[in-house]
C-alpha positions as CSV (number, residue, x, y, z in Angstrom):
1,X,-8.4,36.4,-73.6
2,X,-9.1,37.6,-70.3
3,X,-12.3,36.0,-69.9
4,X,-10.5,32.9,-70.4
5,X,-7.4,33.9,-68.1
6,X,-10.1,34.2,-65.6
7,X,-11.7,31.1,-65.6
8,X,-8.7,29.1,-65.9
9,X,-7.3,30.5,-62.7
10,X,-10.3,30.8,-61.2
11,X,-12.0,27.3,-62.5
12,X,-15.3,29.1,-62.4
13,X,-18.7,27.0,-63.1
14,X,-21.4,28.9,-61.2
15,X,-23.7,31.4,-62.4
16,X,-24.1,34.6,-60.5
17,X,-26.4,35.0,-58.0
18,X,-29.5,37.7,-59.1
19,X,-31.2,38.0,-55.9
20,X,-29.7,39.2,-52.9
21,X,-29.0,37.4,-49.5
22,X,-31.4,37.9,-46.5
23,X,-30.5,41.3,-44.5
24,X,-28.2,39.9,-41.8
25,X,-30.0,42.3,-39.5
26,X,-33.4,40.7,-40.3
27,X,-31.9,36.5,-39.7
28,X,-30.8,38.0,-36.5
29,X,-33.4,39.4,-35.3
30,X,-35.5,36.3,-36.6
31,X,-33.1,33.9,-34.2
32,X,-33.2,36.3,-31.3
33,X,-37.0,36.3,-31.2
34,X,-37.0,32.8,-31.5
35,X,-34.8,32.5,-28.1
36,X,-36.6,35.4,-26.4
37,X,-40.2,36.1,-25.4
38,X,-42.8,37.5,-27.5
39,X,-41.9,41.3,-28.2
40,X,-44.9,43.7,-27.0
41,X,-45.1,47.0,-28.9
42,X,-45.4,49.7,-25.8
43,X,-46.5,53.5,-27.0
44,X,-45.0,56.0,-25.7
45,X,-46.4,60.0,-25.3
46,X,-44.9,62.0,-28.4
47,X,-42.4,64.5,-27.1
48,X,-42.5,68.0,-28.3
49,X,-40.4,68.5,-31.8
50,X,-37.3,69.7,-29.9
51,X,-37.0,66.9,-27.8
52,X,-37.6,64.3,-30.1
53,X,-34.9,65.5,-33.2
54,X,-32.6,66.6,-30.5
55,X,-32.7,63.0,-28.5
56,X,-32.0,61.6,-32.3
57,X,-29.5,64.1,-33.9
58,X,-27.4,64.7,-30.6
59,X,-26.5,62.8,-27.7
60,X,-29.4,63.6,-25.4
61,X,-31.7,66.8,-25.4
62,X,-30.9,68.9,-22.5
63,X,-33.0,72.0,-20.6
64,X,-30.3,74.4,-22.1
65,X,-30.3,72.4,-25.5
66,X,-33.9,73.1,-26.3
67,X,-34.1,76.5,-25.2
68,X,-31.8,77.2,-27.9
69,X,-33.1,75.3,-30.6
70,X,-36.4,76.8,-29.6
71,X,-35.0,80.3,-30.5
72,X,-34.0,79.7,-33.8
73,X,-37.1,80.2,-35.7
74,X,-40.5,80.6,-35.6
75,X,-41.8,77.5,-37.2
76,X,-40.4,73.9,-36.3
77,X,-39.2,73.4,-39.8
78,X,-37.1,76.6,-39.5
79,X,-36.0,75.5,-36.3
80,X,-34.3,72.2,-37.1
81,X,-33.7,73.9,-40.9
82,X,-31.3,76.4,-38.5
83,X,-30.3,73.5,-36.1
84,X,-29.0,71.3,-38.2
85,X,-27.2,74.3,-40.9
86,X,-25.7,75.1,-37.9
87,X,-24.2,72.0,-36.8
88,X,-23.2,71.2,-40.4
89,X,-20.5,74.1,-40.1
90,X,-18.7,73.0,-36.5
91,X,-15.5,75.0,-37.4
92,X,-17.6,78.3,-36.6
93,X,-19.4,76.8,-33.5
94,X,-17.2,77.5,-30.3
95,X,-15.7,74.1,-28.3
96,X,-12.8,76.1,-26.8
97,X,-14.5,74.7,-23.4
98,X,-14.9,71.3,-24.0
99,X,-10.6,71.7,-25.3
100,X,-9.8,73.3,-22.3
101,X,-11.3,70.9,-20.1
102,X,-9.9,68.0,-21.8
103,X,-6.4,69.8,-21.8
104,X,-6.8,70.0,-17.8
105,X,-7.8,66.8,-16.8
106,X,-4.5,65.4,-18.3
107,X,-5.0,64.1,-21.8
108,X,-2.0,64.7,-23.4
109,X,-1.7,62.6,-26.7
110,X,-4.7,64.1,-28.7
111,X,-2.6,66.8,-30.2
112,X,0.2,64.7,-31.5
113,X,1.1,63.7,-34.3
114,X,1.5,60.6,-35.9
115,X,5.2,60.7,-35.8
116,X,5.5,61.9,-32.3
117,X,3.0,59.5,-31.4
118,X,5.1,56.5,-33.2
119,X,8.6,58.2,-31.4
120,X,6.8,58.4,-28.1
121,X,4.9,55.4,-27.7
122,X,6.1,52.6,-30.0
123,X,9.8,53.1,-31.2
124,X,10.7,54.2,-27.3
125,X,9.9,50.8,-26.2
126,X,7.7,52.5,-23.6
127,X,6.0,50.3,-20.6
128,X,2.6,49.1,-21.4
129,X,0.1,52.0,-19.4
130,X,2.5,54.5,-21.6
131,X,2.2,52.7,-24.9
132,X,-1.5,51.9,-24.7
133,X,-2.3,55.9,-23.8
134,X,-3.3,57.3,-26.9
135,X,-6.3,54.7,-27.5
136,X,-7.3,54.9,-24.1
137,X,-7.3,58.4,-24.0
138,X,-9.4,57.9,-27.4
139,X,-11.3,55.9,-25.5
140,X,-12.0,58.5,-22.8
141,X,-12.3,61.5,-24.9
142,X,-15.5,60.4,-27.0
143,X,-17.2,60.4,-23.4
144,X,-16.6,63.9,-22.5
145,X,-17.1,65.5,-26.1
146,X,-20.4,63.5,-26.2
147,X,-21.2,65.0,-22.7
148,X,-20.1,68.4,-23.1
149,X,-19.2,69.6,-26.8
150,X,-21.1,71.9,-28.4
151,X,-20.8,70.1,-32.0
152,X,-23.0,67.2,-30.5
153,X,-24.4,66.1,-34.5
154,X,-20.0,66.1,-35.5
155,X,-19.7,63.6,-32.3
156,X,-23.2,61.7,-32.9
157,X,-21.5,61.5,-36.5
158,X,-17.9,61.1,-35.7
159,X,-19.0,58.3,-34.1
160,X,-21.2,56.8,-36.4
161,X,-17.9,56.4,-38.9
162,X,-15.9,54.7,-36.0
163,X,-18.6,51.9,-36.4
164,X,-18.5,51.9,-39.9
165,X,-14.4,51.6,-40.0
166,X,-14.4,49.4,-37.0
167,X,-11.1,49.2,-35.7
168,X,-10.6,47.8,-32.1
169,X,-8.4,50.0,-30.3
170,X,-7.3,47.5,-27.3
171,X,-5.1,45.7,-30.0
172,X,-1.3,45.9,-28.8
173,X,-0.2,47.4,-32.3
174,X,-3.3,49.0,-32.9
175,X,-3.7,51.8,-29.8
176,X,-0.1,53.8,-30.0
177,X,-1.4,55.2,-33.1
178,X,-5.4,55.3,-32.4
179,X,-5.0,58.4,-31.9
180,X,-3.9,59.2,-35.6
181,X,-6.9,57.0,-37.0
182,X,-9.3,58.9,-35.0
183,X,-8.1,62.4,-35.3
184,X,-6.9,62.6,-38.6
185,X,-8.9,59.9,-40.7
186,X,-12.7,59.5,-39.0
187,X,-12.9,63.4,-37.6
188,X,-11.2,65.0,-40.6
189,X,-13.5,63.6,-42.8
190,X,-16.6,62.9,-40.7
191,X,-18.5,65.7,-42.5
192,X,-16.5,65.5,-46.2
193,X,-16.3,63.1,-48.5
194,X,-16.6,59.3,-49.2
195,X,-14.1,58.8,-51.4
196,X,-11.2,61.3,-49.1
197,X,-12.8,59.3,-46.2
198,X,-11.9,55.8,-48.1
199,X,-8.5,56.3,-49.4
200,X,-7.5,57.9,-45.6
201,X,-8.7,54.8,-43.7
202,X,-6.8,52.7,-46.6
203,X,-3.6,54.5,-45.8
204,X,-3.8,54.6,-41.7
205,X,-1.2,52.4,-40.0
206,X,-4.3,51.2,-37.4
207,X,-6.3,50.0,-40.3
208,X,-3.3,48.2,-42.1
209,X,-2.8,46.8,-39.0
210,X,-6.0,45.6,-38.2
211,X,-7.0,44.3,-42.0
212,X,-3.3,42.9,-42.3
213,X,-2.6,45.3,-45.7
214,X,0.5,46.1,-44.0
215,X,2.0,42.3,-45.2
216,X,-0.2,42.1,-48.6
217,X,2.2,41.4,-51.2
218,X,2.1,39.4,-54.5
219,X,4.3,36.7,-53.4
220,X,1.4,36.5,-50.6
221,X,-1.4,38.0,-51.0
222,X,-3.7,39.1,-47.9
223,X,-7.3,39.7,-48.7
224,X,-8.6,40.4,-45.5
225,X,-9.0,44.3,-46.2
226,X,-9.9,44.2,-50.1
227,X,-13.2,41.8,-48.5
228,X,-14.3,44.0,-45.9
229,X,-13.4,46.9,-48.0
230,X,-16.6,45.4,-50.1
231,X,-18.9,43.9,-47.4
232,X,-18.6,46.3,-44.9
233,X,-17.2,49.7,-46.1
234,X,-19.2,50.1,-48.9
235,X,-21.0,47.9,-51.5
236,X,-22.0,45.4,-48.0
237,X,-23.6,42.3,-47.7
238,X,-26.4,42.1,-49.5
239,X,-24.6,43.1,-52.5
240,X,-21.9,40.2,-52.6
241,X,-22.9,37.1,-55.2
242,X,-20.8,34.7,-54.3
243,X,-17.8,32.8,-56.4
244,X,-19.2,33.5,-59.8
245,X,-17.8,34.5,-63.1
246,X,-17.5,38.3,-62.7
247,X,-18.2,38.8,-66.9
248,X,-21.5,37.2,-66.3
249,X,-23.0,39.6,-63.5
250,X,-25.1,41.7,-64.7
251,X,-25.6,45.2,-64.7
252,X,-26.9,47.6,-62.0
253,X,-30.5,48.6,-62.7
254,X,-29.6,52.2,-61.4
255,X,-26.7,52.3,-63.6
256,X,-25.8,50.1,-66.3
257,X,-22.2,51.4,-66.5
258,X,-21.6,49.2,-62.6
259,X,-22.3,45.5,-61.9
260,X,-25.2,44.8,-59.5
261,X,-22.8,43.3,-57.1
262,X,-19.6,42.0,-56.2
263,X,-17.9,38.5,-56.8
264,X,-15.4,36.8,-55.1
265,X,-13.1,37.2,-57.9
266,X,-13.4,41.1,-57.0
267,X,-12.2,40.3,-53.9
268,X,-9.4,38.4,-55.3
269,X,-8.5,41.4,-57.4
270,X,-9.0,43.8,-55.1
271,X,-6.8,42.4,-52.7
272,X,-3.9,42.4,-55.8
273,X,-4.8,46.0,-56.6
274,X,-3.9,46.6,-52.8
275,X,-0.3,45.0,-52.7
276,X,2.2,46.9,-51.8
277,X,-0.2,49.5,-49.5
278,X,2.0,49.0,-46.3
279,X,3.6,51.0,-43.5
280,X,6.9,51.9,-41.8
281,X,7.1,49.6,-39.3
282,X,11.0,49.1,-39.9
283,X,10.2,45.9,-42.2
284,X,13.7,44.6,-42.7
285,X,13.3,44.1,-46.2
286,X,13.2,48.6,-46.9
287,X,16.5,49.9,-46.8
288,X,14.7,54.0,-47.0
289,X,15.1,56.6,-44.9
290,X,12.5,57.1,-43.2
291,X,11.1,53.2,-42.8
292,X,10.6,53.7,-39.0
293,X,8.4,56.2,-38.7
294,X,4.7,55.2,-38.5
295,X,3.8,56.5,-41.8
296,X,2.2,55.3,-45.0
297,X,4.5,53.6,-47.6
298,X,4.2,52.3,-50.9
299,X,6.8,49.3,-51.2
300,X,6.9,48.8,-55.1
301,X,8.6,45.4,-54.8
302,X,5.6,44.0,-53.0
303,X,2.9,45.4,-55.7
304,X,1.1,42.9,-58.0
305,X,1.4,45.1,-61.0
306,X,-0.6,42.2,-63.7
307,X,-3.5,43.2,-65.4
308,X,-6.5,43.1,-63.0
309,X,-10.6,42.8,-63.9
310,X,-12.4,44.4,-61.1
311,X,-16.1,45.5,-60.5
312,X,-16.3,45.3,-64.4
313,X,-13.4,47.4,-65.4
314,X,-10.3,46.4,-66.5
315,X,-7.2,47.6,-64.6
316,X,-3.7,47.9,-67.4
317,X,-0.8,46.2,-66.0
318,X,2.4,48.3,-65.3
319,X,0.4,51.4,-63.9
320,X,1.8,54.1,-61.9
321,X,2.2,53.8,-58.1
322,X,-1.3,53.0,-56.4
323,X,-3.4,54.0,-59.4
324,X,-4.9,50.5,-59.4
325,X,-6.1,50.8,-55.9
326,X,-7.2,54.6,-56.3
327,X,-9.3,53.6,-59.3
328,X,-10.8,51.0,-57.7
329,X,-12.0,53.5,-54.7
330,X,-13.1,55.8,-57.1
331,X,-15.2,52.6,-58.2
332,X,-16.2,52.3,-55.8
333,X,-17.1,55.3,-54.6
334,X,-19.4,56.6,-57.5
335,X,-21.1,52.8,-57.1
336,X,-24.9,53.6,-57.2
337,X,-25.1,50.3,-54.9
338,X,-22.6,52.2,-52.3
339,X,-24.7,54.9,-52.4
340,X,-27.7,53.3,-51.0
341,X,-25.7,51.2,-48.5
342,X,-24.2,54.3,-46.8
343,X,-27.4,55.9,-46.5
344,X,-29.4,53.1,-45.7
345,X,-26.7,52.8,-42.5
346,X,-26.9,56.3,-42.0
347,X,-31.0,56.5,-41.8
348,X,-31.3,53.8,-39.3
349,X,-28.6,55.6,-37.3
350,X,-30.1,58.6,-36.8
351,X,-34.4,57.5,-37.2
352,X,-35.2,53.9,-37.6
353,X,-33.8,50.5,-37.5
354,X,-36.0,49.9,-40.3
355,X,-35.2,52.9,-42.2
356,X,-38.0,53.8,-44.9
357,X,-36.8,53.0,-48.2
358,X,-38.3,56.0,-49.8
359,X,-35.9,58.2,-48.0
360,X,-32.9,55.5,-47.9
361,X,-33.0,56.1,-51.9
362,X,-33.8,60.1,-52.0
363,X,-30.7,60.4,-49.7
364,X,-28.7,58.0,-52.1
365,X,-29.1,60.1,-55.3
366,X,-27.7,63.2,-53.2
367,X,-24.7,61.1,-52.2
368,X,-23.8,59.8,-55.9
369,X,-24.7,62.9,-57.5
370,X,-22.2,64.8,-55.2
371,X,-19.9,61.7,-54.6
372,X,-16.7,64.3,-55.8
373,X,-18.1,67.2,-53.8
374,X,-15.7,67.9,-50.8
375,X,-18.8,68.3,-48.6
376,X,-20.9,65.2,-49.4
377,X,-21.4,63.4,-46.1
378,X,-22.7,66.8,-45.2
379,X,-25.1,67.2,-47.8
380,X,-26.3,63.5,-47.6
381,X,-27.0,64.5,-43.3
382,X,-28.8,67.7,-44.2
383,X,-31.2,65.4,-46.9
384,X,-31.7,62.9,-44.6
385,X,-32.1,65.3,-41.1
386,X,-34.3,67.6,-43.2
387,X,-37.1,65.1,-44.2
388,X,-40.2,64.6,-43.0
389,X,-39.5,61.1,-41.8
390,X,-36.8,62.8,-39.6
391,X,-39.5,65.1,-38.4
392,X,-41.6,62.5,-37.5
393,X,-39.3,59.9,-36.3
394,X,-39.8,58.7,-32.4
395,X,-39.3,55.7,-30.2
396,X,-37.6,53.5,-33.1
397,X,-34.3,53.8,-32.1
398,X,-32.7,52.5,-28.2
399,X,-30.2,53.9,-26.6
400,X,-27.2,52.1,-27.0
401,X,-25.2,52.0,-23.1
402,X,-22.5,54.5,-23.9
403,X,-25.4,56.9,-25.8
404,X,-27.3,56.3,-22.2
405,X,-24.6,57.2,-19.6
406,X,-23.4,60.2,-22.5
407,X,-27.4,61.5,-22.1
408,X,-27.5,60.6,-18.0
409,X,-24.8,63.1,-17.6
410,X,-25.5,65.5,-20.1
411,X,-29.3,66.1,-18.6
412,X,-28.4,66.1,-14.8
413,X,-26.3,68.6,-15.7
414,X,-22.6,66.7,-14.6
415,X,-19.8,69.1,-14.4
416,X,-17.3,66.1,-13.7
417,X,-14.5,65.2,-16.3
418,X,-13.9,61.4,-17.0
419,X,-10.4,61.2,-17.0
420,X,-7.1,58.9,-16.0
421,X,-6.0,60.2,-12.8
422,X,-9.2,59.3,-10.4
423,X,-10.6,56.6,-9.1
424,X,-14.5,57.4,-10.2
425,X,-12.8,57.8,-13.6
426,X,-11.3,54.2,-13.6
427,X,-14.4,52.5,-12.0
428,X,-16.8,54.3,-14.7
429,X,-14.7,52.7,-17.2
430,X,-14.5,49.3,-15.5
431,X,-18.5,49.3,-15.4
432,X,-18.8,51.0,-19.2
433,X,-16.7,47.7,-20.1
434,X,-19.6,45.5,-18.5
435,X,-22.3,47.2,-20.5
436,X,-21.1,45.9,-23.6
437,X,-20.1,49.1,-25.1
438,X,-16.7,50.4,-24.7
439,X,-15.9,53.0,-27.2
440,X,-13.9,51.9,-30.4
441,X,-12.9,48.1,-28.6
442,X,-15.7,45.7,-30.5
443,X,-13.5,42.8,-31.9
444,X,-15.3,41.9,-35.4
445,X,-14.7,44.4,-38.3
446,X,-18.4,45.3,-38.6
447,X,-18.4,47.7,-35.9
448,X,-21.0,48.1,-33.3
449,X,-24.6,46.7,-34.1
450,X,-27.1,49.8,-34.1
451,X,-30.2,47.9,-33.7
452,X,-32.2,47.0,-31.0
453,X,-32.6,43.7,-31.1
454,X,-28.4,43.4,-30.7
455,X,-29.1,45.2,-27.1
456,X,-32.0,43.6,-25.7
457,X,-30.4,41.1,-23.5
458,X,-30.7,40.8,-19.8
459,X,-27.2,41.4,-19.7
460,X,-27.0,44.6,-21.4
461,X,-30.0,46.1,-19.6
462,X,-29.0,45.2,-16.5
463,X,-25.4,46.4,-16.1
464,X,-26.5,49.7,-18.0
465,X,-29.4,50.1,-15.3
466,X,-26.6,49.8,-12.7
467,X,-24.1,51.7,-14.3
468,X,-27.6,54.6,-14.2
469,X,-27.9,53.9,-10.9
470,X,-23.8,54.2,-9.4
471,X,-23.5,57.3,-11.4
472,X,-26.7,58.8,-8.9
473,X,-24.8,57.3,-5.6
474,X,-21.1,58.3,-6.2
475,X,-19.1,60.7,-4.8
476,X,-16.9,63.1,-6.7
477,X,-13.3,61.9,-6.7
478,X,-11.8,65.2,-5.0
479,X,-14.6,65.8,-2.2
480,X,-16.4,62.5,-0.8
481,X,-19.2,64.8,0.4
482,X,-20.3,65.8,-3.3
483,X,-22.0,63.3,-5.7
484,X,-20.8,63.0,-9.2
485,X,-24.4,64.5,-9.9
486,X,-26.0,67.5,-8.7
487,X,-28.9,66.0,-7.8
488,X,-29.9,67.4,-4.7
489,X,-28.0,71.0,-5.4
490,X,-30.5,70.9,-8.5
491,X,-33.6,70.4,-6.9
492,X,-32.7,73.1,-4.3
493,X,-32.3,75.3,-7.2
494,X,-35.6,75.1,-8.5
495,X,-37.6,74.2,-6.0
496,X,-38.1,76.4,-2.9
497,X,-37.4,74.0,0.4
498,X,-41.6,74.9,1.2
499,X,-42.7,72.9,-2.0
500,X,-40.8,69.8,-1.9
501,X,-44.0,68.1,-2.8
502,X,-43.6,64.3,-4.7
503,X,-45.5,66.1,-7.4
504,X,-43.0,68.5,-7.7
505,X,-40.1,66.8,-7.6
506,X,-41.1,64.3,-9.8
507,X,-42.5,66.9,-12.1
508,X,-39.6,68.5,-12.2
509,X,-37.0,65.6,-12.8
510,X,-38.9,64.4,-15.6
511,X,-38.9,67.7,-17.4
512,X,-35.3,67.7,-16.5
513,X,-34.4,64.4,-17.9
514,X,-37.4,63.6,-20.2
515,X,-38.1,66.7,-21.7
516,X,-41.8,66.3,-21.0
517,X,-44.1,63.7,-18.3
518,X,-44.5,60.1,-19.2
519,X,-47.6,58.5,-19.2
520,X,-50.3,59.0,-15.9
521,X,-49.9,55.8,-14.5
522,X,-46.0,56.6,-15.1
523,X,-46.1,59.8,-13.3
524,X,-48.2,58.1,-10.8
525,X,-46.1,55.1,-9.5
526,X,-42.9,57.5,-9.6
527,X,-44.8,60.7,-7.1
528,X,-45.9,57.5,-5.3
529,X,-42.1,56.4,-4.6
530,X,-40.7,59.9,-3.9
531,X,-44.0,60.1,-1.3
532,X,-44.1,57.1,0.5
533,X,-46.6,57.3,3.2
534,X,-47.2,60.9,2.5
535,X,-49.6,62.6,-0.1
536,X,-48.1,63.6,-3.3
537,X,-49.6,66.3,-3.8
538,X,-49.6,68.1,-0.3
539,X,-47.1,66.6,1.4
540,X,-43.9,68.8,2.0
541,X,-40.8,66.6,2.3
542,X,-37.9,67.3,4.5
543,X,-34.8,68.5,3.0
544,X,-32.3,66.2,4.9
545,X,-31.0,62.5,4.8
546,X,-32.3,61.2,8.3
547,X,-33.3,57.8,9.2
548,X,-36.8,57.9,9.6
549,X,-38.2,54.4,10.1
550,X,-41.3,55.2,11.4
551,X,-42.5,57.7,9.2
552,X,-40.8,56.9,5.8
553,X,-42.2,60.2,3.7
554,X,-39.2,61.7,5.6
555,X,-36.7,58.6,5.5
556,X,-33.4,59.5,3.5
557,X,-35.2,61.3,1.6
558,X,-32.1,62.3,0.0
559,X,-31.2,58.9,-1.2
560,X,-35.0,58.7,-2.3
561,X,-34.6,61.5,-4.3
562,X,-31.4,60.4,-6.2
563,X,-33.2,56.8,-6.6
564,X,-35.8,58.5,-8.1
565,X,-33.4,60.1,-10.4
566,X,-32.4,56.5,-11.0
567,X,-35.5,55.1,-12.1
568,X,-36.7,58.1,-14.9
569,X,-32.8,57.2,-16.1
570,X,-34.1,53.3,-16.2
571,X,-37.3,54.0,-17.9
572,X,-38.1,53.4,-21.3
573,X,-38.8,57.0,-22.2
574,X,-35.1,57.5,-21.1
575,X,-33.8,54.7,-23.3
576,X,-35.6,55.0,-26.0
577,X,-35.1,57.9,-28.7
């Protein structure tokens, strides 16, 4: 009988679809090539171990960074086996710095709540600048913790989810309660589990608002979150077999007790099962309490409470409040299918955009097996960090332009706080929006793209290579005499005033910023730049920013040094990880 419901509502005629579609990523890159020249594969010098699972696992390996990591063992399996146990535990590793500094340089929404951040900022009718602050200072904050916290693989990670449950934060409903949707939804779970993680993000007022859940009712039914719910959050593309009769698709080879794939009828269902999963927004149709507040809210009268057939189960009619969409995350959640497209998504994050099967399904029995565990996503990262393929893994992976300008001033050691209430603050932001890559503001629902190919364009290059190159020339906001980075103060540091030799410096810088020296011919036409008429190797270069025409080893040499600064931050080895 409900076969037959089915097709008569649906007027279904087309047989499932076996094979999947071609991976998205794949038809992309295929057209991009197509419109670009002919790629060349350029090898780059292995790094030592530390550098290279640092560069991958945090956001940029620092002089400081490796020391430590260097320490922990006396093997470099015990090393990142410490490392990454470590990381894996972030309540017991110390950010009280990176809090205080935030605290001081003015961000003062992080700690509220969602209600105080609904009072403050949306039912006060507050001016634009104040209403938009808690997603800007969103925005702002992922900056500095990438720059400066100690739990770099919980940020790497943290941000990893934000691309996965893409919400754009610029969105006028959307940023008063970013804040919310980032602190309690994407951090609070960034480490835990899928399922916690899934039922969170269906319940945050920024996701209801984004997927417009917040108006699906059965008079009207909205399926824009039940589909991306499926194609993005967890069973994905290459999963979905079209509009087909969902009691013909046929079971999952990894588990007969699960369809291969989803239908658009699941969709259709889905979307039902998720009436009534709305907010307070002081809807004029609720007569409660408490229906301006910002918070979750169940409104019965909107629920589709029919019998439902979804992912091959069959949901009873008349069911207590949300069980049908609760089972249908725990559905989805134990999905061996879901399994594999986390971790596949998680493997080319952190190693490859063309992550190595072998490990992609290794690291997708750990996350079904442990799918109710409260400490999955952790387990899944220790699997997948752990391998050999993580051991091994170098130069697959580009630095994406907020991961560049996060690594820039992490390894010239910038003790300058992006914030609201300076100028360098507001241009850096300006520029970041040119690169392409503002935190948490990509339109689409799919997030980010983490593969190279989606960052290869003149345009992103260039305006990244220029954003490199203004954070080596500017001044700090509160002293026009100090550059944002302690280039010069650095140099003098390390290098006694008697051995500023090109060799040296350029030694130096790319041991700094590299972890290690590129490639002779490299090394060669960077000493030649920082030497200019001089000899590299003998040559002692004046510590001072005269004009020197006539003799140009001793020409500005201190805006020849910061240039040069600007170029390792341009070079492949840089951007690449």
């Amino acid at each position: 009988m409900l076969e037959g419901a089915h097709r008569q509502r649906y007027k279904l005629t087309r047989a499932p679809r076996f094979q999947p579609p071609p991976d998205p990523l794949q038809a992309t890159a295929g057209r991009l090539a197509e419109k670009t020249s002919q790629r060349r594969l350029v090898t780059l010098p292995k790094p030592p171990f530390a550098v290279r699972v640092l560069n991958n696992m945090t956001f940029g390996a620092t002089r400081q960074s490796i020391a430590e990591f260097n320490a922990l063992g006396s093997s470099d399996v015990a090393r990142l086996t410490a490392w990454v146990d470590r990381q894996l535990k972030p309540d017991a590793i110390d950010d009280s710095d990176v809090e205080a500094r935030l605290e001081a340089a003015g961000y003062y929404t992080l700690k509220k709540t969602l209600a105080q951040q609904w009072e403050d900022h949306v039912r006060s009718g507050a001016e634009w600048n104040i209403r938009m602050r808690p997603g800007w200072e969103v925005q702002r904050e992922a900056l500095v913790r990438a720059v400066f916290s100690n739990r770099q693989l919980f940020e790497v990670t943290t941000m990893f989810w934000h691309d996965h449950f893409n919400v754009m934060v610029s969105d006028y409903s959307i940023c008063p309660v970013f804040g919310h949707y980032n602190r309690d939804v994407i951090r609070a779970n960034a480490f835990g589990n899928f399922r916690a993680m899934l039922e969170a993000v269906a319940k945050s007022p920024a996701m209801l608002y984004y997927l417009d859940n917040k108006s699906n009712r059965r008079g009207g039914p909205n399926e824009n979150f039940a589909r991306e719910l499926l194609e993005l959050h967890t069973l994905g593309a290459e999963n979905y077999l079209g509009f087909v009769d969902p009691f013909k698709v046929p079971p999952c080879p990894e588990d007969p007790g699960y369809p291969i794939g989803y239908t658009d009828i699941d969709v259709y269902e889905t979307a039902a099962a998720f009436t009534g999963w709305t907010m307070n927004d002081n809807h004029w149709e609720f007569t409660h309490a408490d229906k301006d507040n910002g918070q979750f809210h169940y409104h019965a009268p909107w629920h589709d409470s029919g019998p439902k057939f979804v992912l091959g189960t069959f949901l009873y009619p008349e069911r207590p409040a949300l069980q049908d969409g609760r089972d249908i995350l725990d559905r989805l959640a134990s999905h061996p299918r879901v399994a594999g497209f986390i971790c596949k998504k998680l493997v080319r994050r952190f190693l490859s955009d063309e992550p190595p099967q072998s490990l992609v399904d290794s690291a997708a029995r750990v996350f079904r097996d442990s799918w109710r565990a409260p400490d999955q996503i952790a387990r899944t990262l220790r699997h997948i960090l752990l391998s050999e393929e993580a051991q091994n893994a170098w130069g697959r992976k580009m630095r994406r332009p907020f991961e560049a300008v996060a690594a820039a001033l992490r390894v010239t050691g910038c003790d300058w706080t992006y914030n609201f209430d300076d100028n360098r603050s507001g241009d850096l932001n300006w520029r970041m929006g040119f690169t392409g890559h503002q935190p948490y503001d990509w339109a689409a629902p799919n997030g980010y793209p983490d593969v190279t190919t989606a960052w290869s364009g003149a345009s992103n290059f260039g305006m990244t290579w220029k954003t490199l190159l203004w954070l080596t020339e500017t001044s700090r906001p509160d002293d026009s005499n100090v550059k944002l980075l302690p280039i010069l103060e650095t140099t003098r540091q390390h290098i006694p005033a008697h051995q500023w030799t090109a060799n040296r410096i350029v030694d130096f810088w790319c041991r700094q910023i590299l972890g290690y020296l590129p490639r002779s011919q490299r090394l060669a036409a960077l000493r030649a730049f920082m030497a200019q008429n001089g000899d590299p190797a003998t040559t002692v270069l004046e510590d001072s920013d005269r004009s020197s025409t006539r003799d140009l080893k001793n020409h500005y040499n201190h805006q020849r040094l910061r240039s040069l600064v600007a170029l390792i931050l341009m070079t492949p080895e840089f951007l690449s990880r």
